[in-house]
C-alpha positions as CSV (number, residue, x, y, z in Angstrom):
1,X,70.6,-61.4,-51.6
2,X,69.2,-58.0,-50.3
3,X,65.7,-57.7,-49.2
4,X,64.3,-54.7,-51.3
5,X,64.0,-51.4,-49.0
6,X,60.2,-50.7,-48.0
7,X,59.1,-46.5,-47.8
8,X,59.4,-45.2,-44.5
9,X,55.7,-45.4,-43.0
10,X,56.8,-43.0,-40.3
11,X,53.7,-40.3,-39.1
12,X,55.1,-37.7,-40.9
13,X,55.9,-39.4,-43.8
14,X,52.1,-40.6,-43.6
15,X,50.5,-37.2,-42.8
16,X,52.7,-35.6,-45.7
17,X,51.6,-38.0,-48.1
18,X,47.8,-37.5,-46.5
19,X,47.7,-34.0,-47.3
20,X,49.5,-33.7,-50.8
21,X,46.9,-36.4,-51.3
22,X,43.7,-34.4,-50.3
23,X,45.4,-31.1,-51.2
24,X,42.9,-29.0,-53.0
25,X,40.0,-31.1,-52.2
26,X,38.2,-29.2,-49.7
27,X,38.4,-31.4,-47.3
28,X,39.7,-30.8,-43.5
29,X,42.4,-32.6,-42.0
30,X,43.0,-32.6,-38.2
31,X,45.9,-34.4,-36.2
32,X,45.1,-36.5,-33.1
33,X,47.2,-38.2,-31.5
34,X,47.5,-41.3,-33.4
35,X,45.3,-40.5,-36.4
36,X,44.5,-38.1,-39.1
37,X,40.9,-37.0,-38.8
38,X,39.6,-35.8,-42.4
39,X,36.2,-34.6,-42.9
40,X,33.8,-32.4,-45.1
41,X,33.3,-28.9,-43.8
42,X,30.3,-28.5,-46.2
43,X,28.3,-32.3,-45.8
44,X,29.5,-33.4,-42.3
45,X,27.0,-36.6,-42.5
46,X,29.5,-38.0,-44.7
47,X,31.3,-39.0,-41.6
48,X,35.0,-39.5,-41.2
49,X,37.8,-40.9,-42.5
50,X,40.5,-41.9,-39.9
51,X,44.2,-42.7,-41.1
52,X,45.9,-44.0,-38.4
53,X,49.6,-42.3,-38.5
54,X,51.4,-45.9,-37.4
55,X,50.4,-47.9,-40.3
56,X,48.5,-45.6,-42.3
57,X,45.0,-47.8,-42.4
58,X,42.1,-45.8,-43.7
59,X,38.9,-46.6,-41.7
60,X,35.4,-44.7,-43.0
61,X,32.9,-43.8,-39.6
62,X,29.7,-42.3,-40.1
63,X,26.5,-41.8,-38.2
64,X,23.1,-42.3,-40.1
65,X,20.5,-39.9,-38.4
66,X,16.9,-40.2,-38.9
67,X,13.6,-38.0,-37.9
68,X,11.3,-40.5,-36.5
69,X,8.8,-37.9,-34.5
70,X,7.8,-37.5,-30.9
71,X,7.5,-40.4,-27.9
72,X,4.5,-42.4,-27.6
73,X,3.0,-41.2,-24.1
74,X,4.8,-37.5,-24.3
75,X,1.9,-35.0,-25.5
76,X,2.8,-33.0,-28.4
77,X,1.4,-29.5,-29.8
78,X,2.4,-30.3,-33.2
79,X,-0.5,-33.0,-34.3
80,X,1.3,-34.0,-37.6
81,X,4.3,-35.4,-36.3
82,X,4.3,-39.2,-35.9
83,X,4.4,-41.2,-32.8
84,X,7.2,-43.2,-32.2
85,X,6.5,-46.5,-30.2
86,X,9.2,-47.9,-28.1
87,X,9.2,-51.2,-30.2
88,X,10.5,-49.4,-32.5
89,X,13.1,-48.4,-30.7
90,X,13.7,-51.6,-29.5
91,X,14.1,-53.3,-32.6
92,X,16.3,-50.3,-34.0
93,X,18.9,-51.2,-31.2
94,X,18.6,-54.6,-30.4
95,X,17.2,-56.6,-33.5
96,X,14.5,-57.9,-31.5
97,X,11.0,-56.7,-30.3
């Protein structure tokens, strides 16, 4: 009995399929070395998608950024911004205080 043939997942086949894919999207698509790179020109917060080009898995990476205000102990002209203590900080990175 013959094993039924599986698609080619070569990098081309996998970066042709990627941009017939995203085609007319608006998206951008930029080669690295062993990934596809795609990302939003117009909301780059979104993150971005990496396809790796030997297996074509799809992994999502994206970077939350929030305004906390100054440092506590750093004078500051602008009165209404809040302090941040380093506790905060703390907890943001470690989990702990």
């Amino acid at each position: 009995m013959t094993e039924p043939s599986r698609p080619a997942r070569t990098p081309d086949k996998i970066r042709a399929t990627a941009a017939a894919l995203l085609e007319g999207s608006g998206l951008h698509i930029e080669q690295r070395r062993r990934e596809l790179i795609v990302t939003n020109p117009r909301d780059p917060e979104t993150g971005q998608v990496c396809i790796t080009l030997d297996d074509a898995h799809v992994i999502w990476e994206r970077t939350r950024t929030s305004y906390w205000g100054h440092l506590e102990g750093v004078t500051c002209h602008d009165l209404d911004t809040p302090t941040v203590q380093v506790n905060q900080i703390i907890q943001a990175l470690t989990s702990r205080m």
